[in-house]
Gaussian input, Z-matrix of N, CA and C with variables (Angstrom, degrees):
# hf/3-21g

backbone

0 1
 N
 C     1     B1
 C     2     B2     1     A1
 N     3     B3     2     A2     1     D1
 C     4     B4     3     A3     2     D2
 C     5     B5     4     A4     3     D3
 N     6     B6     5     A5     4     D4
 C     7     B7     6     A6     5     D5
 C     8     B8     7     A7     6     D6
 N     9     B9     8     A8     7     D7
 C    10    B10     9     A9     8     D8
 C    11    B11    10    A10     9     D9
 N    12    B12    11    A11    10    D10
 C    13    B13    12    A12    11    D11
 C    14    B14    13    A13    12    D12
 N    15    B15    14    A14    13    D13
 C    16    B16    15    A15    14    D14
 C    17    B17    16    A16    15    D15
 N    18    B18    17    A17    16    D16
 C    19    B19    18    A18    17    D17
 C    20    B20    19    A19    18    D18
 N    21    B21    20    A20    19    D19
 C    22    B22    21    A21    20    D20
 C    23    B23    22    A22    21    D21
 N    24    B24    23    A23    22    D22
 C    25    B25    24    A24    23    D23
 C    26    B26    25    A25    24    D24
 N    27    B27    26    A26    25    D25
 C    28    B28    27    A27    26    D26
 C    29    B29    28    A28    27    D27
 N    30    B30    29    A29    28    D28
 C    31    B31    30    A30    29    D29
 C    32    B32    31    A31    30    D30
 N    33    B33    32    A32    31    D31
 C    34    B34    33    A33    32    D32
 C    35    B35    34    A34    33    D33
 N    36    B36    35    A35    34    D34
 C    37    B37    36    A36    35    D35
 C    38    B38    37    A37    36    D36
 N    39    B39    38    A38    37    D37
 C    40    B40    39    A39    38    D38
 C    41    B41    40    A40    39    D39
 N    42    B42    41    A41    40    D40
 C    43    B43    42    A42    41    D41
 C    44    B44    43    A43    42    D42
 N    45    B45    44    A44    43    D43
 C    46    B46    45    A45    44    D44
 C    47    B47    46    A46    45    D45
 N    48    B48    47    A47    46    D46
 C    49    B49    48    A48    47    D47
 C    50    B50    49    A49    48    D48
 N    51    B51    50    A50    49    D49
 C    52    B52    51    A51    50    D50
 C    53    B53    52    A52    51    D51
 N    54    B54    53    A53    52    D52
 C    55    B55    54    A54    53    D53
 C    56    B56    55    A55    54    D54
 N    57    B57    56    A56    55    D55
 C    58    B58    57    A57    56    D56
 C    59    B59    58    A58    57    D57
 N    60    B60    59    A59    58    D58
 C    61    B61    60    A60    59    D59
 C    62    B62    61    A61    60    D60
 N    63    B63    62    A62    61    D61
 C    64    B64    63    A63    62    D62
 C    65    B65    64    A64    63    D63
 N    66    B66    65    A65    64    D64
 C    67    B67    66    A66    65    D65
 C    68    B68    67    A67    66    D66
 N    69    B69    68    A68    67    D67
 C    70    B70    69    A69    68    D68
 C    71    B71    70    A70    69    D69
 N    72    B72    71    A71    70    D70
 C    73    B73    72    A72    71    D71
 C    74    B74    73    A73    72    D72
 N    75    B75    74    A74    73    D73
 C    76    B76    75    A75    74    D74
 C    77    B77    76    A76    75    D75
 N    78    B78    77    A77    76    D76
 C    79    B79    78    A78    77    D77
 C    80    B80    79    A79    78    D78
 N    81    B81    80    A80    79    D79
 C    82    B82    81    A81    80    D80
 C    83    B83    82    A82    81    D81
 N    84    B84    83    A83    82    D82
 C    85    B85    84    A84    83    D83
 C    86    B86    85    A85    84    D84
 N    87    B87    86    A86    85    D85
 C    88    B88    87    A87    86    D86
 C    89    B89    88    A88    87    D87
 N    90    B90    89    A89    88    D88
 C    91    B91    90    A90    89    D89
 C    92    B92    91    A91    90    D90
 N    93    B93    92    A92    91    D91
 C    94    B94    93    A93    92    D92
 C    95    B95    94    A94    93    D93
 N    96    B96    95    A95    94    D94
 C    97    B97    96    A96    95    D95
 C    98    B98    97    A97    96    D96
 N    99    B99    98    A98    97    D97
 C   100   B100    99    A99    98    D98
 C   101   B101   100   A100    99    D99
 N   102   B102   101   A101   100   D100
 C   103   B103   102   A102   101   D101
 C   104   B104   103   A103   102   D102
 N   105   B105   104   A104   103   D103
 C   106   B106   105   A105   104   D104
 C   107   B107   106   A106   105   D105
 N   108   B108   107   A107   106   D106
 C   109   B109   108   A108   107   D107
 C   110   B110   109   A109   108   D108
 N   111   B111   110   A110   109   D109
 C   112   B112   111   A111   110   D110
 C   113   B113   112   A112   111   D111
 N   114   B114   113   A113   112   D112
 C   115   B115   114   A114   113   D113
 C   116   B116   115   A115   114   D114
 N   117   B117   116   A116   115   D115
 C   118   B118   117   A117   116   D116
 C   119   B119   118   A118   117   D117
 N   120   B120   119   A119   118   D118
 C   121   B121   120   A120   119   D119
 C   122   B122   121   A121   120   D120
 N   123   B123   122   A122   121   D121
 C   124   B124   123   A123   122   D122
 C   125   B125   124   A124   123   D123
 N   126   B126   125   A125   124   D124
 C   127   B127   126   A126   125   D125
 C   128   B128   127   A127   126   D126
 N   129   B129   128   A128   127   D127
 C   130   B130   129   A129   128   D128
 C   131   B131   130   A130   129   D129
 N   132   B132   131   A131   130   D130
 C   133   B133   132   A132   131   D131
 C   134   B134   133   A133   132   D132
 N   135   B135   134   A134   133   D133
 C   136   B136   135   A135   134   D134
 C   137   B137   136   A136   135   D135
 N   138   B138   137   A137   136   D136
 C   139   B139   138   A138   137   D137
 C   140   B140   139   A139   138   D138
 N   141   B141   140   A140   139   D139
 C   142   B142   141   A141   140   D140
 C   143   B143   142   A142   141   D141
 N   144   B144   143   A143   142   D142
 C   145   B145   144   A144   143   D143
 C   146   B146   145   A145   144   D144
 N   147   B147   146   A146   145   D145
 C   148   B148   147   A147   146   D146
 C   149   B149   148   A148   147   D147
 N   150   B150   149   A149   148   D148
 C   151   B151   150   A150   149   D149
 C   152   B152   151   A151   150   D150
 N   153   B153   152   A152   151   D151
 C   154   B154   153   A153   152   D152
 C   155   B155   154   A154   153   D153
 N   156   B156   155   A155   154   D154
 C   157   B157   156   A156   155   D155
 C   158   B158   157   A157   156   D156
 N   159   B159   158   A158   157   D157
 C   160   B160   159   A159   158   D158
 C   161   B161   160   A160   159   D159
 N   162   B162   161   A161   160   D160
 C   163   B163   162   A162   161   D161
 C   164   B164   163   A163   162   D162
 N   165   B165   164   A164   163   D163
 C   166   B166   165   A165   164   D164
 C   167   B167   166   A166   165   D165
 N   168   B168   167   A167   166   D166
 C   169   B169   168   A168   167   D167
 C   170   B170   169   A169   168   D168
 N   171   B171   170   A170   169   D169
 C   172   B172   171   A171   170   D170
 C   173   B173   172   A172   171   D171
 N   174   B174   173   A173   172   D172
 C   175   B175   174   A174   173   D173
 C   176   B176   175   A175   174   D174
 N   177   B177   176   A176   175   D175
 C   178   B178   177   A177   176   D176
 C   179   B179   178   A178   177   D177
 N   180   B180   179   A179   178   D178
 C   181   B181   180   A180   179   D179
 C   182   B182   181   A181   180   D180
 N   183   B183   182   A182   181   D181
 C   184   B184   183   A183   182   D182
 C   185   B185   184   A184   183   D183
 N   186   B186   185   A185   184   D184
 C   187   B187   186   A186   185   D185
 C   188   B188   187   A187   186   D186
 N   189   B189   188   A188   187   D187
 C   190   B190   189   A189   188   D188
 C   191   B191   190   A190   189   D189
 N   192   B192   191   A191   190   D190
 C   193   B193   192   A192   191   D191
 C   194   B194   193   A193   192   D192
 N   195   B195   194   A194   193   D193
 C   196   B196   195   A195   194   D194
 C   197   B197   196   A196   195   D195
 N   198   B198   197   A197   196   D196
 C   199   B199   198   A198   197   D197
 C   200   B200   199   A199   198   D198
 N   201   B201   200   A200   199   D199
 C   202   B202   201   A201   200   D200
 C   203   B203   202   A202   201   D201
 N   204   B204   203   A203   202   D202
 C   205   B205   204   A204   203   D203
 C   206   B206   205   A205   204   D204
 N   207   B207   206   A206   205   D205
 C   208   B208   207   A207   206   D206
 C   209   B209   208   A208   207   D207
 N   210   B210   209   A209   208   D208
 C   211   B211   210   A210   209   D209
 C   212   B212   211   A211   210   D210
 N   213   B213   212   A212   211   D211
 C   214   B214   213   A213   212   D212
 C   215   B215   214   A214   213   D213
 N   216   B216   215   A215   214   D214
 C   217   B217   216   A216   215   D215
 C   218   B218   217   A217   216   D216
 N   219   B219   218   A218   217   D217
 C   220   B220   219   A219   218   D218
 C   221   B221   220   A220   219   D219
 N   222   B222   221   A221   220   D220
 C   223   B223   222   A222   221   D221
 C   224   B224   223   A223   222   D222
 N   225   B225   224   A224   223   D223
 C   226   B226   225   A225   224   D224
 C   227   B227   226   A226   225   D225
 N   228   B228   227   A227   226   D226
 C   229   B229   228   A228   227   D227
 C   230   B230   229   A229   228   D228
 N   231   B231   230   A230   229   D229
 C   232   B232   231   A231   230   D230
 C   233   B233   232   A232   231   D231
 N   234   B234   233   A233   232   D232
 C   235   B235   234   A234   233   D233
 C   236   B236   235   A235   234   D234
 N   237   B237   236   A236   235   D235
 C   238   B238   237   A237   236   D236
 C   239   B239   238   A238   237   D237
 N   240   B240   239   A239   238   D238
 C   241   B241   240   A240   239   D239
 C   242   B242   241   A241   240   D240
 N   243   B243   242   A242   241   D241
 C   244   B244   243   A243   242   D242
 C   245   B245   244   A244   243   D243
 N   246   B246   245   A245   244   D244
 C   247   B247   246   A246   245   D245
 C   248   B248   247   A247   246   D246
 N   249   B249   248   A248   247   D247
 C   250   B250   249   A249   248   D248
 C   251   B251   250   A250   249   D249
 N   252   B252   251   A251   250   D250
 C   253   B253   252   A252   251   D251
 C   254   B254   253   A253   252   D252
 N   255   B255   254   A254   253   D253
 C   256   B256   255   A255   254   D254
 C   257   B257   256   A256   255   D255
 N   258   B258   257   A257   256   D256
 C   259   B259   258   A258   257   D257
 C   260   B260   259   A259   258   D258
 N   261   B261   260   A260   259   D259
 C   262   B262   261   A261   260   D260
 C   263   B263   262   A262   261   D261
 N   264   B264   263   A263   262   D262
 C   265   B265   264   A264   263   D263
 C   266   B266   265   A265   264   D264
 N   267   B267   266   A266   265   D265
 C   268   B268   267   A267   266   D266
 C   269   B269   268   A268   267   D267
 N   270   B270   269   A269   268   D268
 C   271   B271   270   A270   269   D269
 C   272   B272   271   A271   270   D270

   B1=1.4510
   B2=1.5291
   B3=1.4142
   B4=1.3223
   B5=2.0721
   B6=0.7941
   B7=1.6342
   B8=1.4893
   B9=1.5049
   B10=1.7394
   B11=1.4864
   B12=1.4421
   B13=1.6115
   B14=0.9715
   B15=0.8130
   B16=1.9749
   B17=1.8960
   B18=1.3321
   B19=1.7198
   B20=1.7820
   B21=1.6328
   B22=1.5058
   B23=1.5351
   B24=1.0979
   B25=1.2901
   B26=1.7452
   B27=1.5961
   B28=1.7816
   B29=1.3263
   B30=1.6849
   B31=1.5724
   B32=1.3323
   B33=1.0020
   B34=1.5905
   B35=1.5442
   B36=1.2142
   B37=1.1533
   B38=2.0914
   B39=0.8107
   B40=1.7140
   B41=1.4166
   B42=0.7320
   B43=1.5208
   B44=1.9982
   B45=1.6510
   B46=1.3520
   B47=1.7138
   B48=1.6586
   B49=1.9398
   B50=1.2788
   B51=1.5199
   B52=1.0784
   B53=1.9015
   B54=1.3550
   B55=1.5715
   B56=1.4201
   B57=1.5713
   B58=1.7291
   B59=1.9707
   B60=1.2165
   B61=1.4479
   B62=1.9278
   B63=1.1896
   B64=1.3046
   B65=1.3204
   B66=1.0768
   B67=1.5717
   B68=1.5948
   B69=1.3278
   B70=1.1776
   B71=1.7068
   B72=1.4913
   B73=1.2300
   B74=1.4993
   B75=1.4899
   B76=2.0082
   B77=1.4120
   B78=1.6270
   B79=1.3850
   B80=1.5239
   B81=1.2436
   B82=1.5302
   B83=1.6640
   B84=1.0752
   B85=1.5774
   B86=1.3225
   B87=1.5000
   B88=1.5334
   B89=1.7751
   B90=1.1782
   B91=1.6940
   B92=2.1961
   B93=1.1408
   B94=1.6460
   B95=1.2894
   B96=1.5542
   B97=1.5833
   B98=1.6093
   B99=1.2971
   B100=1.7681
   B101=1.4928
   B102=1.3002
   B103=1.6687
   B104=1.6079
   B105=1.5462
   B106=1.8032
   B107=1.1906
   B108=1.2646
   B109=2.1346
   B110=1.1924
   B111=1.2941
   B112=1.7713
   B113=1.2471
   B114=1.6473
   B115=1.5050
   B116=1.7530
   B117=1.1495
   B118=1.4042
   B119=1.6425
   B120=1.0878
   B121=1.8872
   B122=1.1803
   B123=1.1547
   B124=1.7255
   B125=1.6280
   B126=1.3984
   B127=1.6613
   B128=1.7245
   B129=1.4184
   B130=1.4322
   B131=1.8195
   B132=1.4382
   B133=1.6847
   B134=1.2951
   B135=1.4259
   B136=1.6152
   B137=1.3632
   B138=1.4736
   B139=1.9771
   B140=1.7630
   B141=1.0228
   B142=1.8928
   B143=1.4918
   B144=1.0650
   B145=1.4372
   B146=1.7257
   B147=1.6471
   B148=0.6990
   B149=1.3043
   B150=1.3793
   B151=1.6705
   B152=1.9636
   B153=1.5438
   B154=0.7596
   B155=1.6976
   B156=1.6141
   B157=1.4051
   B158=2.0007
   B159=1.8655
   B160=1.2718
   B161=1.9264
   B162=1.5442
   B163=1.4551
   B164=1.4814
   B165=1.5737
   B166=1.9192
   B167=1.2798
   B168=1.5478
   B169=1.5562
   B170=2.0594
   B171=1.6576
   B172=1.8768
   B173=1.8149
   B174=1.1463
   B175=1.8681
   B176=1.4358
   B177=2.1234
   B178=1.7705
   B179=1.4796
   B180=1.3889
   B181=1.8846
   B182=1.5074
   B183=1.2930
   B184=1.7939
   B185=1.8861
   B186=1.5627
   B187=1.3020
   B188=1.7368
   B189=1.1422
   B190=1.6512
   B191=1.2662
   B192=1.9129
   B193=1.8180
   B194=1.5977
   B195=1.6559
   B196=1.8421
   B197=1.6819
   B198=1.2418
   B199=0.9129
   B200=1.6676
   B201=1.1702
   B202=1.3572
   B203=2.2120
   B204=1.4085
   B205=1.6663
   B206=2.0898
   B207=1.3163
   B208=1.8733
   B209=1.6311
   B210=1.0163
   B211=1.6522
   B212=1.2055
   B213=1.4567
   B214=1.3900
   B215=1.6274
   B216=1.5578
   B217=1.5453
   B218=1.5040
   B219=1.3445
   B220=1.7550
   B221=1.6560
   B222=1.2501
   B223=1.6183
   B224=1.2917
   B225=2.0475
   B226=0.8998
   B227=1.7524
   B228=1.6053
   B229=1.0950
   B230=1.2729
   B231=1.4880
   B232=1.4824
   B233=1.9004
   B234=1.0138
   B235=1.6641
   B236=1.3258
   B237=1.6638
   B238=1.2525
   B239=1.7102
   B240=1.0241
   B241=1.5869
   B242=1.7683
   B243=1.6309
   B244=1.5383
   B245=1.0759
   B246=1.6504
   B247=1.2814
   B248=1.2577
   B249=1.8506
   B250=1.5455
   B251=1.7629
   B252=0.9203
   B253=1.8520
   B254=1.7107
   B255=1.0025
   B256=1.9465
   B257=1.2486
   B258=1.3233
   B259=1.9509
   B260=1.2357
   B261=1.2611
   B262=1.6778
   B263=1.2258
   B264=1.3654
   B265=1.3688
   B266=1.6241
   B267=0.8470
   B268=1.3522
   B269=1.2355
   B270=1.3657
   B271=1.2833
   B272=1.3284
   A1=110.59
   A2=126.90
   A3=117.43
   A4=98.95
   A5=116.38
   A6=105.98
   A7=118.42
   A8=84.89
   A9=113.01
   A10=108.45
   A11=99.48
   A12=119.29
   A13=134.07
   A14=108.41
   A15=132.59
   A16=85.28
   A17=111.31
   A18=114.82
   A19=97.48
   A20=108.03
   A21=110.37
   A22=104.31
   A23=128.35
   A24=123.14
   A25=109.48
   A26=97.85
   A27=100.69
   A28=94.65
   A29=128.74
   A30=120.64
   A31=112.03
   A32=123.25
   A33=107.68
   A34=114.83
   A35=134.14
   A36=116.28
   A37=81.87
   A38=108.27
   A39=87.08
   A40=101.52
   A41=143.81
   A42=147.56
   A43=102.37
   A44=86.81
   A45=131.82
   A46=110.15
   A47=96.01
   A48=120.33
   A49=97.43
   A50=101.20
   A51=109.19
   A52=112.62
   A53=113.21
   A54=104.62
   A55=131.90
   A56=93.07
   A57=124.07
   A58=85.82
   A59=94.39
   A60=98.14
   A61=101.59
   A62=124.31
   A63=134.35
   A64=126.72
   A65=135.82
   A66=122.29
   A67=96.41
   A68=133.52
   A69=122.09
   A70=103.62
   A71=119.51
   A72=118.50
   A73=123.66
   A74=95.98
   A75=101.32
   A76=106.57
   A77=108.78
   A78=106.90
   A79=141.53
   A80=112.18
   A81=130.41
   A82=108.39
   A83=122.66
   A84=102.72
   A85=120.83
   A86=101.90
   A87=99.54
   A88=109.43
   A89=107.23
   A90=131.29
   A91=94.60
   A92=95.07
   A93=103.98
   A94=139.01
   A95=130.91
   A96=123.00
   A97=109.88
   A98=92.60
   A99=103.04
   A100=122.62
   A101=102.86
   A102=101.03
   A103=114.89
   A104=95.46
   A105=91.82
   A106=125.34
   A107=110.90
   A108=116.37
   A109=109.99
   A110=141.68
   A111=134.58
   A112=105.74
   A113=118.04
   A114=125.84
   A115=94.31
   A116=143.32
   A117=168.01
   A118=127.95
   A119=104.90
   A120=106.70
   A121=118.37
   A122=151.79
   A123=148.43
   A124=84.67
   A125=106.37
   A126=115.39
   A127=81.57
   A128=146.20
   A129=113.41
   A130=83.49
   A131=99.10
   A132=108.21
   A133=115.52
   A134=118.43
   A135=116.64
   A136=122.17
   A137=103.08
   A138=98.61
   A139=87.70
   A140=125.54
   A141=120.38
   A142=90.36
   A143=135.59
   A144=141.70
   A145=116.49
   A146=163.69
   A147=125.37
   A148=157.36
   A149=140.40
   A150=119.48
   A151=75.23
   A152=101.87
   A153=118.43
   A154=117.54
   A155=99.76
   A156=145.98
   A157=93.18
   A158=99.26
   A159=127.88
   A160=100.99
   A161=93.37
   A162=99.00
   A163=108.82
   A164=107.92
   A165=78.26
   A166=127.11
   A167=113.62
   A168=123.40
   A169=84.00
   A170=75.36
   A171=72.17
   A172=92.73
   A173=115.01
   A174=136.28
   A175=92.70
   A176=75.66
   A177=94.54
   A178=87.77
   A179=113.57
   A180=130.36
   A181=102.20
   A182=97.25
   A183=111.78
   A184=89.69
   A185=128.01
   A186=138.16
   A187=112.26
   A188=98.90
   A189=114.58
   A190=149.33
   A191=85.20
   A192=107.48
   A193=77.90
   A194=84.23
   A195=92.71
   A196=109.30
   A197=109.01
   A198=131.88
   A199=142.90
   A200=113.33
   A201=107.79
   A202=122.09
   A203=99.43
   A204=119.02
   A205=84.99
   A206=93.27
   A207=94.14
   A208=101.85
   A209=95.41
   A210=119.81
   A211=105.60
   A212=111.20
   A213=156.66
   A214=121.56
   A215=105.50
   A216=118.54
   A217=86.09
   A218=100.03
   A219=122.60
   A220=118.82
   A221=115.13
   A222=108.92
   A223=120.65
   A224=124.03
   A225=112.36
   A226=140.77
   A227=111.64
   A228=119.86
   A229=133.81
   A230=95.40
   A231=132.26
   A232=113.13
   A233=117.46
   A234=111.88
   A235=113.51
   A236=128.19
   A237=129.97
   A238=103.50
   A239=129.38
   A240=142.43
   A241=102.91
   A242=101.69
   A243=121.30
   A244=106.77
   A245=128.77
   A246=145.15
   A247=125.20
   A248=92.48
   A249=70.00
   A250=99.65
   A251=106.66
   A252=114.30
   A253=101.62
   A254=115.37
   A255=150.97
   A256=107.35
   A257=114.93
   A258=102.19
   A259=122.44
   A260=118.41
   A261=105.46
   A262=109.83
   A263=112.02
   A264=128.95
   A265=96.72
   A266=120.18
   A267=128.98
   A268=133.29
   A269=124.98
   A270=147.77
   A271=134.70
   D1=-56.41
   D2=-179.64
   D3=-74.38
   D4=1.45
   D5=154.35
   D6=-46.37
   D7=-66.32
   D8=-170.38
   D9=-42.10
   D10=-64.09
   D11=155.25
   D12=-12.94
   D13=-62.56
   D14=-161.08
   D15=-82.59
   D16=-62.62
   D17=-155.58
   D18=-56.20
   D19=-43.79
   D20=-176.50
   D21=-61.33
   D22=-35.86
   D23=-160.10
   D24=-86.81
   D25=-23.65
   D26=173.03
   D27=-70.66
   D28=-47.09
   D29=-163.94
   D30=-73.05
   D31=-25.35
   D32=166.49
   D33=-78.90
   D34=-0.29
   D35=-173.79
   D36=-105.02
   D37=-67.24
   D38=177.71
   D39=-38.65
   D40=-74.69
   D41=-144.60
   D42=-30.14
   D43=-53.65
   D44=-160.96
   D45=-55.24
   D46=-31.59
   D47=178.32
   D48=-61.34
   D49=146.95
   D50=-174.76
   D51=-121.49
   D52=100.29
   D53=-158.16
   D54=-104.09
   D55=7.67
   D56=173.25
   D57=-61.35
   D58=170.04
   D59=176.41
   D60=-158.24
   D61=95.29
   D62=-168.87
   D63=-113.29
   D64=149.58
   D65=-152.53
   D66=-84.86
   D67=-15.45
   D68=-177.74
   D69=-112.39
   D70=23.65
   D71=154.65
   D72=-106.56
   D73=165.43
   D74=-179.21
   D75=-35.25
   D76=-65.41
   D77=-173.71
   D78=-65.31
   D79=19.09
   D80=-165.77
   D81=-58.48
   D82=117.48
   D83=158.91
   D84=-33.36
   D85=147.97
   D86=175.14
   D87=-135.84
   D88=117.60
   D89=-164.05
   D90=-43.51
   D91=112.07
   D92=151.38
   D93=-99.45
   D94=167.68
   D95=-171.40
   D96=-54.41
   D97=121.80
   D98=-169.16
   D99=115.22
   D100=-39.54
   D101=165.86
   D102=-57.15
   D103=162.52
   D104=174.21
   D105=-96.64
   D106=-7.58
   D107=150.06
   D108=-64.47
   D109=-16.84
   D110=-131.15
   D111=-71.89
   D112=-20.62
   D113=-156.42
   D114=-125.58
   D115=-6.26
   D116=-131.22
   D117=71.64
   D118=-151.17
   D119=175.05
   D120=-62.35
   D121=161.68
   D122=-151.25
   D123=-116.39
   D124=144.57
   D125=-160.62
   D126=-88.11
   D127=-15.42
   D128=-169.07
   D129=-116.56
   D130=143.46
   D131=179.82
   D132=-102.72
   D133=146.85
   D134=178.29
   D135=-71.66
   D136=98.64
   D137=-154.90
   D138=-93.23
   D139=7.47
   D140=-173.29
   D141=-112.79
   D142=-50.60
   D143=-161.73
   D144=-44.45
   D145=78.55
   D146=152.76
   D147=40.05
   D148=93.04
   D149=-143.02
   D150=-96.71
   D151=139.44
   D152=151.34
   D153=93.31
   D154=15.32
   D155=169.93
   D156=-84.97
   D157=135.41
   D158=171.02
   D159=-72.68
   D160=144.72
   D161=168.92
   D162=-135.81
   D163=100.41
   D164=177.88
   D165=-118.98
   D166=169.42
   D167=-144.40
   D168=-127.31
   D169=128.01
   D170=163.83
   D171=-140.08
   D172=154.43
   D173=179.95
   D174=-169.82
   D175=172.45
   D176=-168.42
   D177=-111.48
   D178=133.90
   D179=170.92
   D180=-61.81
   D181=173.52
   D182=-162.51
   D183=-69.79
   D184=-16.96
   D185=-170.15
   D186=-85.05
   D187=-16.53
   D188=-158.03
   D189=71.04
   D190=20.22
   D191=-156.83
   D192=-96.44
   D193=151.20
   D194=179.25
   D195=-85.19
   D196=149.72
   D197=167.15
   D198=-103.66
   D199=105.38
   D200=-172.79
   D201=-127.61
   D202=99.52
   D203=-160.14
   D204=-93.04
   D205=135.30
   D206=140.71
   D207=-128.05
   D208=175.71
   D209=-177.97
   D210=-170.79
   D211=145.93
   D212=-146.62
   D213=-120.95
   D214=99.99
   D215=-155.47
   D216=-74.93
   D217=132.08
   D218=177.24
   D219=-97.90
   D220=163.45
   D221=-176.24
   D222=-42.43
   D223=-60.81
   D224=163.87
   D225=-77.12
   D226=28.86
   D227=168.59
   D228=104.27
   D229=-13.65
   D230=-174.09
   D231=-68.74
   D232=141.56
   D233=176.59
   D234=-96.49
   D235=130.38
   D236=177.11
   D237=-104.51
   D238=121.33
   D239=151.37
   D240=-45.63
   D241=102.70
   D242=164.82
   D243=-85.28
   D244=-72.05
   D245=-167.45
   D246=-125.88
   D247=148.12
   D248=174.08
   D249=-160.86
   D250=144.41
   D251=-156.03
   D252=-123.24
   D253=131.07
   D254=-175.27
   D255=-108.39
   D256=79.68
   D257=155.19
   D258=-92.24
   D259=104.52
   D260=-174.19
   D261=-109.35
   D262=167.42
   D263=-121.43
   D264=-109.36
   D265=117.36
   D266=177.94
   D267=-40.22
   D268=9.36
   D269=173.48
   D270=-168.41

């Protein structure tokens, strides 16, 4: 019985996670030195681009691990940070 218990009580707390990731939620990426938010929105906007077209950004971190972000051109033009991928460097 406290099996049963225990398993229901782990599944609601996964259940409960929340794994969407949205710019106006807790879990949002948040732009670091090198990203192209890092300083805010980039003063010239992608007026040819597709709204809602991928843009991606790859640089090397202050570590030298590569870096690879896309983001996602929004209605008013603005870039939201979706992803963002860390290969670090093996030494």
């Amino acid at each position: 019985m406290r099996r049963i218990i225990l398993l229901a009580a782990i599944g609601l707390i996964i259940c409960s996670c929340d794994q969407t990731s949205t710019h106006t939620g807790s879990f949002s990426l948040q732009p670091i030195p090198g990203s192209i938010t890092y300083t805010g929105q980039p003063t010239m906007k992608l007026t040819k681009s597709p709204i809602g077209s991928q843009v991606p950004h790859h640089f090397t971190d202050q570590w030298g691990n590569d870096v690879f972000e896309t983001y996602i051109i929004e209605p008013d033009r603005s870039l939201r940070l979706v992803d963002r991928r860390i290969i670090e460097q093996p030494f």
